[in-house]
N, C-alpha and C positions, 0 to 999 in steps of 0.2 A: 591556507586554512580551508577544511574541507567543510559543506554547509550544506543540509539536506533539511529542505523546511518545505514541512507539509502545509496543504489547506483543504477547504471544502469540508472539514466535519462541521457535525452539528447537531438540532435535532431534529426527527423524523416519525410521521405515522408508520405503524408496519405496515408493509405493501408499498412504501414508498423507494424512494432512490436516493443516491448521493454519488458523488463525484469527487471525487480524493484525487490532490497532486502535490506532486514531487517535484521541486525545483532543487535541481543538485550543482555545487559551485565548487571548484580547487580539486577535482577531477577528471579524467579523460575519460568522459561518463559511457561512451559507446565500449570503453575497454570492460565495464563492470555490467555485471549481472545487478537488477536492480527488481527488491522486492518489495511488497509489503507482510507486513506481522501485525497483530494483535493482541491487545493484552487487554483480560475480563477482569472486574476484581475477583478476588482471589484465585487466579485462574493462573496460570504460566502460559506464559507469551507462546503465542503458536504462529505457525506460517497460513499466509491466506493466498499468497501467488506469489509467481518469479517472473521473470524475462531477460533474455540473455540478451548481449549486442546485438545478435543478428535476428534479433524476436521468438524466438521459443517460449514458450509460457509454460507453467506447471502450476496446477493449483490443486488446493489442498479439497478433501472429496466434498466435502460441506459447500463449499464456493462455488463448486463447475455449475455452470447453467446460470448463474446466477449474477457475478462477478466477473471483470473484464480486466485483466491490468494491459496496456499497451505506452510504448515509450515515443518520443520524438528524439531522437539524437542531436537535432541542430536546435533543438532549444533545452539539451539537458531537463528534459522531464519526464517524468512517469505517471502513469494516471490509473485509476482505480476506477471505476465504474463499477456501481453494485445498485443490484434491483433486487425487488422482494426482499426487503429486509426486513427481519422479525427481532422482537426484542433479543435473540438470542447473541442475534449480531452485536448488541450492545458492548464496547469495548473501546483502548486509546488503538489509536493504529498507525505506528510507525513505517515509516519509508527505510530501506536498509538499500548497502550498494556493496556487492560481494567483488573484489579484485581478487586479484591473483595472491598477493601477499598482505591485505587488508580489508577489513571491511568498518562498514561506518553505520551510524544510526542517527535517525531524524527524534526529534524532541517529542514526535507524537501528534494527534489530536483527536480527541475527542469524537464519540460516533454512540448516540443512542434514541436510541429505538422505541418508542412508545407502545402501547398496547391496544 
């Protein structure tokens, strides 16, 4: 059974930081690309960054500068790092893990941003 459960939301002054992670279970986590997404209300879930097996990152233009995803492979996790956050960033922010013939989603948590 595949298991990708986020932590570290919560709330936040703008300007402040948080630190998102991905504990991922019932895959060969180094085989998948592992990202995070976001979802505003009423907004449609958007990409915030990626990382491939071998570390490549891609993140979406909003995030650069800002935002950090990097993985550990011997402990199956992903991690988020985000600084300057403004209430814009306000959103749930799931964990995702792209395979070759699958991909999966984390439950989410929670990430807002005060003013």
């Amino acid at each position: 059974q595949v298991q990708l459960v986020e932590s570290g939301g919560g709330l936040v002054h703008a300007g402040g930081s948080l630190r998102l992670s991905c504990a991922a279970s019932g895959i060969i986590f180094s085989r998948y690309t592992m990202g995070w997404y976001r979802q505003a209300p009423g907004k449609q879930r958007e990409l915030v960054a990626t990382i491939t097996g071998s570390g490549n990152t891609n993140y979406a233009d909003s995030m650069k500068g800002r935002f950090t995803i990097s993985r550990d492979n011997a402990k199956n996790t992903v991690i988020l790092e985000m600084n300057s956050l403004s209430p814009e960033d306000t959103a749930v922010y799931y964990c995702y893990a792209q395979g070759t013939l699958r991909s999966y989603w984390g439950q989410g948590t929670q990430v807002t941003v005060s003013s």
